[in-house]
N, C-alpha and C positions, 0 to 999 in steps of 0.2 A: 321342468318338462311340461309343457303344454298335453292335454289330455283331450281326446275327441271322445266325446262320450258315448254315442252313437256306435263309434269304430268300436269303442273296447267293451260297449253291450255287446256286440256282434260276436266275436271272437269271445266274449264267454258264453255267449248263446252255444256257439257251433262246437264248444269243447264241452259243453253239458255240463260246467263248473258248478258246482256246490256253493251258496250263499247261508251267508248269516243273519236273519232279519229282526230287528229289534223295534217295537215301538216306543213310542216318548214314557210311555208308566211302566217298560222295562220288560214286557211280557216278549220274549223270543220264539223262534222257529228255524229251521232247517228248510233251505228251496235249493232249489237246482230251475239257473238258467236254460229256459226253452226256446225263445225266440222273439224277435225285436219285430214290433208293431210302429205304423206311424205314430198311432198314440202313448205307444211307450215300448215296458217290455215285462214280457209274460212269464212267470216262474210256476212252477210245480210247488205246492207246497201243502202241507197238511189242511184236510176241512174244516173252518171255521177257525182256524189260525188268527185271522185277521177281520177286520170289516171296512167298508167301502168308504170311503172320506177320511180311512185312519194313516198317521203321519208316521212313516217310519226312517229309519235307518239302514242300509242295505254292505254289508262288507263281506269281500272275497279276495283272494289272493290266486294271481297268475303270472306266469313265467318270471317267479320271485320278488311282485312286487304284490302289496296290499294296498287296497282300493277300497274308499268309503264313500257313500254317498247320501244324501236323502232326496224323499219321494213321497208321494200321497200312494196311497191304494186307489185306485177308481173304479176296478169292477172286480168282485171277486166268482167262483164258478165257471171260471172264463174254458173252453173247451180245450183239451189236450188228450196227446195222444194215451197217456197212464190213465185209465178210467178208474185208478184204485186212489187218485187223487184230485182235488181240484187247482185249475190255472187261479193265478194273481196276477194282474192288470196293474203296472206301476205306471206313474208317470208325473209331469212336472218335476221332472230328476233335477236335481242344482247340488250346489255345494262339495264339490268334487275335492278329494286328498289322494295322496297318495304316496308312501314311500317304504321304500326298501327293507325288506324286514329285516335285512341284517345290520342295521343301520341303527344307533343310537342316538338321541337328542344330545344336544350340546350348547343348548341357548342357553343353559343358567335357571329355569325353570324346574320346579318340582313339581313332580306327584309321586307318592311317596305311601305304603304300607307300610303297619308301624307296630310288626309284629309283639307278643306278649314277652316271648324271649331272642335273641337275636339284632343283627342290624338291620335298619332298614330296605325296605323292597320297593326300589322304582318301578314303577310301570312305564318309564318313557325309554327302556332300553331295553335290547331283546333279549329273550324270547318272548319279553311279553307286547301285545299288542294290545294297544289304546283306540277305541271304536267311535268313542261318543264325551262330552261333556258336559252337561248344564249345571243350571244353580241347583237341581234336586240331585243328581247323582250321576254319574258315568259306568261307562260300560268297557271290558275290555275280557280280551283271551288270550291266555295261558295253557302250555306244552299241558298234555296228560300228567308227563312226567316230572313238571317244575315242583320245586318244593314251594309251591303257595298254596294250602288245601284250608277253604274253609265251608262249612256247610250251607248249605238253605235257608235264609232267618237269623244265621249265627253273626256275629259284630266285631266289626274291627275298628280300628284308629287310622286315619291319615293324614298326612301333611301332605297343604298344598301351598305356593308359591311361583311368585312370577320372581326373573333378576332385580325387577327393580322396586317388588315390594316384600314386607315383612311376611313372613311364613306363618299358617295357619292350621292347628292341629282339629281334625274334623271327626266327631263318633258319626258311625255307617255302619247298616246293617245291608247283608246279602240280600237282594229280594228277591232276585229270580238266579236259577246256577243249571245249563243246559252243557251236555255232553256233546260237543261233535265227532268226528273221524280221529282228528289227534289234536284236540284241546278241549277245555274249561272255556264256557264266555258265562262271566259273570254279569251281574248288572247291580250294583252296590248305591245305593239309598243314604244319602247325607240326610242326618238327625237333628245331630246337636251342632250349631253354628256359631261360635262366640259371638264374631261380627261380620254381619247380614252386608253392610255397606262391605265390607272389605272382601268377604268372600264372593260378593259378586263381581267387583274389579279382578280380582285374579281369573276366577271362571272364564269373564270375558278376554283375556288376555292367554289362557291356556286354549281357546276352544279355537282362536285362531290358525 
């Protein structure tokens, strides 16, 4: 499905939808869409959340589907009706995704939690939702209620995997663990990397 991006700012603008904003070193925030500018679109969001040339990531979920994107910041303090918070100025939007959150992966790919006791925990299949990916660490959110609980700082293990290469088990630490309405969105910090060449081809093959 072809996505207008514009269109579906708009329609999150006019239903006041709740966003998840993430930047590249992992630090999050809670916004809610307020209204679409020629230069971009403007969200509510906590003071000094963010600053101005900072690269982030933007995900929200409407009439059942979940929606990612990235964006620079370009002004922040920007004027809104809630004077108990400041407007955010996004723009240069690109890199649009999109899919069905009841919906599981089925390319043959992994990403994988690798808990201490127990089988393994996909993140490419719901309830969990996958935000983000690079070669430093991904981002993703989990029900209130899923049995994936780890703390702030605390570390885990993961396998990651393309179909068409050898799988790769990766130490990660929690860096940043924010509460929304009804989920966890973590942001987990790859550590220990056996092979630097190998886990960047996979990266770039899951981020697609």
């Amino acid at each position: 499905m072809d996505i207008d991006p514009r269109r579906c700012l708009e329609d999150a603008a006019s239903l006041r939808l709740v966003c998840e904003v993430l930047s590249r070193c992992g630090r999050c925030a809670q916004g809610k869409f307020l209204r679409v500018e020629r230069g971009g679109a403007v969200l509510s969001i906590s003071e000094g959340a963010f600053t101005g040339g900072e690269d982030i990531r933007v995900w929200f979920s409407m009439e059942g589907r979940q929606y990612t994107f990235e964006a620079s910041v370009i002004r922040v303090g920007v004027p809104i009706p809630d004077r108990t918070q400041d407007g955010l100025l996004i723009g240069f939007i690109d890199r649009w995704s999109t899919v069905d959150e009841s919906a599981d992966k089925a390319d043959g790919h992994v990403i994988e939690v690798l808990p201490p006791n127990g089988p393994a925990i996909s993140l490419r299949r719901h309830p969990i939702r996958m935000l983000d990916i690079t070669v430093l660490g991904l981002s993703f959110a989990a029900p209130l209620d899923f049995n994936l609980v780890f703390v702030e700082q605390g570390t885990m293990s993961m396998r990651l995997g393309l179909s068409n290469t050898p799988t790769e088990e990766v130490s990660c630490r929690v860096s940043t663990l924010a509460r929304g309405d009804d989920h966890l969105l973590y942001h987990v910090q790859f550590e220990a990397v056996p092979d630097p060449d190998l886990h960047r081809v996979i990266v770039e093959g899951l981020s697609r």
